[in-house]
C-alpha positions in Angstrom: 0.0 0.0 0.0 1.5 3.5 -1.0 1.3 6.3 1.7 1.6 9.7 1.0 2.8 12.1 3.2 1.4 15.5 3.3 2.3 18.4 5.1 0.8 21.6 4.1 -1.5 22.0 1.4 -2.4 25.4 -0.5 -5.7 26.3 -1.6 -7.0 29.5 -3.1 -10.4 29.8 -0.6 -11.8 26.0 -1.5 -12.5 23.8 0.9 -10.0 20.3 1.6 -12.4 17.6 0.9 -11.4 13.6 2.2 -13.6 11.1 0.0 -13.1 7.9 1.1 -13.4 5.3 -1.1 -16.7 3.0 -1.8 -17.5 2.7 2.5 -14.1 3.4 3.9 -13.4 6.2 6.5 -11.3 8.9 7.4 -8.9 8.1 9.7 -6.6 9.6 11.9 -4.4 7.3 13.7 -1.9 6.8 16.5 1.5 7.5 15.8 4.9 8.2 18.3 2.8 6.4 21.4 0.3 8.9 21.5 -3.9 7.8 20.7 -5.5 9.2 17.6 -6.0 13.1 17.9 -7.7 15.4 15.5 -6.7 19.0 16.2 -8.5 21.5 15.8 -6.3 25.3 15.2 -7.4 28.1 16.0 -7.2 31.0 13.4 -4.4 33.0 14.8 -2.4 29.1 15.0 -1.9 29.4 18.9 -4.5 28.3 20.3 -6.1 24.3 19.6 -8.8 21.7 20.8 -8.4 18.5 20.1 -10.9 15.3 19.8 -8.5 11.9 21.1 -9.9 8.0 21.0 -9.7 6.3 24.4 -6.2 4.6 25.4 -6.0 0.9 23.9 -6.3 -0.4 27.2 -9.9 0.2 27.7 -11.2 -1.5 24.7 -13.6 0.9 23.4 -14.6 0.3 19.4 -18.1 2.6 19.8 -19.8 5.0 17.8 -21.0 8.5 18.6 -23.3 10.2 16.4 -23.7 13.9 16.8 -27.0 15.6 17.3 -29.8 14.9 15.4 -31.6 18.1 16.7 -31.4 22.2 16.8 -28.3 23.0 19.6 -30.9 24.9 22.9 -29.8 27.5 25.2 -28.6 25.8 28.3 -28.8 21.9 27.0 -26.8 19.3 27.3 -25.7 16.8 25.6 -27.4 13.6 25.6 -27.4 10.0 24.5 -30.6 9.5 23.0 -30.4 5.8 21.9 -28.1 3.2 21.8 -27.8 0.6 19.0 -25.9 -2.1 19.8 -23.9 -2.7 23.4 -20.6 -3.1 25.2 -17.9 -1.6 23.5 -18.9 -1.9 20.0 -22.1 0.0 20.4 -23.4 3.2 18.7 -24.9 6.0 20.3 -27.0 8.9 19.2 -26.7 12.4 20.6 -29.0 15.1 21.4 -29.6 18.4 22.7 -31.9 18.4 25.8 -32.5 20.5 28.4 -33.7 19.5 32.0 -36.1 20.7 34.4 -34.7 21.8 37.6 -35.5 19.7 40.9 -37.7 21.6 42.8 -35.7 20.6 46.3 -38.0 22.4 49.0 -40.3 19.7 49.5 -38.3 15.9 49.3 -39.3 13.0 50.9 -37.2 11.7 53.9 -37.1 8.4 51.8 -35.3 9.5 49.1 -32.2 9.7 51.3 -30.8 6.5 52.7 -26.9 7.4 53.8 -25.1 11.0 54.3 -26.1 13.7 56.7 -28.1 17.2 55.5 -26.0 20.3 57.3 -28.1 22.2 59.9 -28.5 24.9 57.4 -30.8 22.6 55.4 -33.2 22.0 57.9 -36.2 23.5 59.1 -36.7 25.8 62.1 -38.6 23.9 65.0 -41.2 25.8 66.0 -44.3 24.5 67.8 -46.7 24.2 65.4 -45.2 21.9 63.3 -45.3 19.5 66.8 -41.9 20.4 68.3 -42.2 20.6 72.2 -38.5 20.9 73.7 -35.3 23.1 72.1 -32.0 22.1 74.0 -30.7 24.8 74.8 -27.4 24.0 77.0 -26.1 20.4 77.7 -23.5 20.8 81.0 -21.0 18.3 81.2 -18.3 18.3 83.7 -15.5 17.0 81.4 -12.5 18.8 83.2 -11.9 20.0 87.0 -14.4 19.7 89.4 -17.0 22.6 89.7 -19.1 23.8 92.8 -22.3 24.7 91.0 -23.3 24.4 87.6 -25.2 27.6 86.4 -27.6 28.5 83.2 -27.7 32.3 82.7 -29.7 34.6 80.3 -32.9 32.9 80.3 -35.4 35.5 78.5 -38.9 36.2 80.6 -41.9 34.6 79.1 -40.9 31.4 78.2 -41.2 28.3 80.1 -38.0 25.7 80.6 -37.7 21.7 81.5 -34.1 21.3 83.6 -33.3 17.7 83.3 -30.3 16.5 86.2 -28.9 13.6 84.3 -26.2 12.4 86.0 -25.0 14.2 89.6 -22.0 12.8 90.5 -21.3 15.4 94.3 -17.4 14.5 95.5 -18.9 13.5 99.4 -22.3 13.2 100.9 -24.1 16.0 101.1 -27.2 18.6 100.5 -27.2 19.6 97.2 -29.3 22.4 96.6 -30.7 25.2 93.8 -30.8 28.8 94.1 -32.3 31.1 91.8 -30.8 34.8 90.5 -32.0 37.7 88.7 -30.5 38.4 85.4 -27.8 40.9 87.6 -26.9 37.5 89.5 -28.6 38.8 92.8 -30.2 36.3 94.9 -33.7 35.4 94.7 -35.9 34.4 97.4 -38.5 31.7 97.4 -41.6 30.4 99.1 -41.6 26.5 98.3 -43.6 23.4 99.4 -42.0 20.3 99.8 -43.7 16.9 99.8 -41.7 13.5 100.9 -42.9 10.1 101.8 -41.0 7.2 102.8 -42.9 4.7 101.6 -46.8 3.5 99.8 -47.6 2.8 103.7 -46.8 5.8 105.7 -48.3 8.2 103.2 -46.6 11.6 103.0 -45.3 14.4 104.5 -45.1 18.2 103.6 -43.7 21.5 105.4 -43.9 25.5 103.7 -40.5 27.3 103.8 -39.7 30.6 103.0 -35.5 30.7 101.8 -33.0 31.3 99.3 -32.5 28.1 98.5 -34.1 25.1 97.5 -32.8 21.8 98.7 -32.3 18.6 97.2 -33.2 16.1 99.7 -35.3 13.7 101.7 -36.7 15.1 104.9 -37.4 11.7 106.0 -34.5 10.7 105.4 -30.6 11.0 106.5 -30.8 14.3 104.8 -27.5 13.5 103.2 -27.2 12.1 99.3 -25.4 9.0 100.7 -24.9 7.1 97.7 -23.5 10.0 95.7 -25.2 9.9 92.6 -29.0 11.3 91.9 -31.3 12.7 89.0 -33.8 15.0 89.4 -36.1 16.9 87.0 -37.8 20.9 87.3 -40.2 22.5 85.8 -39.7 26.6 85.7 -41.8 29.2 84.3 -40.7 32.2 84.1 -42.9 35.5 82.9 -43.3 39.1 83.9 -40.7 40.7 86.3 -43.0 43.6 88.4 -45.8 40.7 88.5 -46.7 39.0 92.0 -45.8 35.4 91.8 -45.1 34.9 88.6 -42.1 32.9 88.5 -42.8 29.1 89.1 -41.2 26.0 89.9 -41.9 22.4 90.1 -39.0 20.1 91.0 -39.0 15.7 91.2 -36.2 14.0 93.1 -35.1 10.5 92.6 -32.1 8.8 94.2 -31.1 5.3 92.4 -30.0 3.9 96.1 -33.6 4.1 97.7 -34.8 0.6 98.0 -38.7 1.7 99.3 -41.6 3.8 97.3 -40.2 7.1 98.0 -40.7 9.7 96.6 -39.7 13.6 97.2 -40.8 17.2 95.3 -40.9 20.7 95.6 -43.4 23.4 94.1 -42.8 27.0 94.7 -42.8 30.3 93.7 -40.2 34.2 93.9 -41.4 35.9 96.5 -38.9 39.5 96.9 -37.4 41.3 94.3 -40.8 41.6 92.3 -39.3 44.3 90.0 -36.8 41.1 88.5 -37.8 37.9 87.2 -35.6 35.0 87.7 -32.8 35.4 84.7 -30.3 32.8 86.1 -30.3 29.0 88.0 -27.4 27.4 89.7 -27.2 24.0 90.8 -25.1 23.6 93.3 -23.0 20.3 94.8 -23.1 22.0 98.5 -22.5 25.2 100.2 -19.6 24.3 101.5 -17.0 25.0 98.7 -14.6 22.0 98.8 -17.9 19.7 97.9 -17.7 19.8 93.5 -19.5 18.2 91.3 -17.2 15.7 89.8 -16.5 14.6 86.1 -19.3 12.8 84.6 -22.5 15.1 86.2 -24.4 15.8 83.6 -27.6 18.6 83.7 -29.4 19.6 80.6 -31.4 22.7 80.2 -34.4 22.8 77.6 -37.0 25.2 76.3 -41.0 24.7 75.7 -41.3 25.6 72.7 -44.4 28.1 71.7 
């Protein structure tokens, strides 16, 4: 078979035409190690494309047929139809434009691994069934603290403080005391209810203090075993109205073998003018009792 070699050819403005024989092709083939590549030059001669076959190892023989449609604004390219398979098949091409997903409203089952970023959720508000926000989740992780403390809670809103784990360093009378937003002192008119046991009934007692203990009257007074949970209730609203700063508070204590049980309801009684802005829980009044690593007390918000 003859070759012929051509490097340049001159034309006065006709076009280069490559007729193939009968039903042979044009072809532009590998040479120097490098696949088949049709270059296409700009007009100034610096600037090229170029259209290369797959690498050998891959095994590719298939066809691509351009468009058979008008070129859209914003489409894509797209294989239409396939004749054929594997390696040796023959695609058509087309224009086509998609719709965009309309993302603001997708099933929960459409997802099945990965996690969406906060951003991408929705708010929790009340009406779509929400009840609890956490707010702040206190962990002792380092040294020891004598009181844990949640500050800046806004009036008119209602909270759920959840003592998960209370882990005091000695026996003793843990207790809560409540502050204005300033961190002054609040004082309180409480009930407290305690029974030993489904037999003996229960017993109660009005106090008037600054601070709410967590204990059992009928009992050592002392937290013994050194670990408790206990859950509260707290409403806070106006700060010049009478009373309106609430609290409901439910003891346990895992090393109680009877029926016992142990709460406290209550109320701010001076300092009408300020509404409780700040609670502290604290291990014990003496400062060398901490609550050790581990404790654990939660602070939530009803949601409205």
């Amino acid at each position: 078979m003859s070759k012929i070699k051509v490097d340049e050819i001159e034309s006065s403005s006709s076009n280069v035409k490559l007729s193939p024989k009968g039903t042979g092709l044009v072809k532009v083939k590998a040479a120097g190690g490098v696949d088949g590549t049709l270059q296409l030059t700009a007009a100034g001669g610096s600037n090229a494309v170029k259209i290369k076959s797959p690498a050998q190892s891959t095994g590719q023989a298939h066809t691509i047929i351009l468009p058979d449609n008008n070129a859209v604004a914003d489409g894509h390219l797209h294989v239409k139809s396939v004749t054929g398979s594997g390696a040796t098949a023959v695609g058509q091409l087309e224009f086509k434009s998609f719709p965009v997903i309309d993302t603001s409203n997708m099933s929960t089952s459409s997802f099945t691994t990965g996690q969406l970023p906060g951003s991408a959720l929705p708010a929790q508000t009340a009406s779509q069934g929400a009840a609890l926000k956490l707010i702040s989740n206190s962990v002792v992780t380092g040294a020891a603290v004598n009181y844990i403390e949640f500050i800046d809670l806004p009036e008119n809103n209602n909270y759920f403080i959840v003592g998960k784990k209370l882990i005091p360093s000695a026996s003793n009378n843990p207790y809560i005391d409540f502050r204005d937003q300033y961190g002054n002192v609040l004082n309180t008119n409480y009930r407290k209810d305690f029974g030993f046991n489904a037999y003996n009934g229960y017993n109660y007692y009005y106090q008037s203090a600054n601070k709410v203990w967590l204990e059992y009257n009928d009992k050592s007074a002392q937290w013994t075993n050194q670990k408790g949970v206990f859950t509260m209730d707290l409403s806070i609203h106006k700060t010049s109205g009478f009373s309106r700063c609430y609290f409901f508070i439910n003891l346990g204590q895992p090393s109680d073998y009877n029926t016992t049980f142990y709460r406290v309801n209550g109320a701010r009684t001076t300092n009408y003018s300020n509404a409780i802005g700040r609670v502290r829980i604290y291990a014990h009044n003496n400062t060398t009792v901490n609550w050790q690593i581990g404790t654990e007390i939660q602070l939530f918000q009803y949601l409205k």
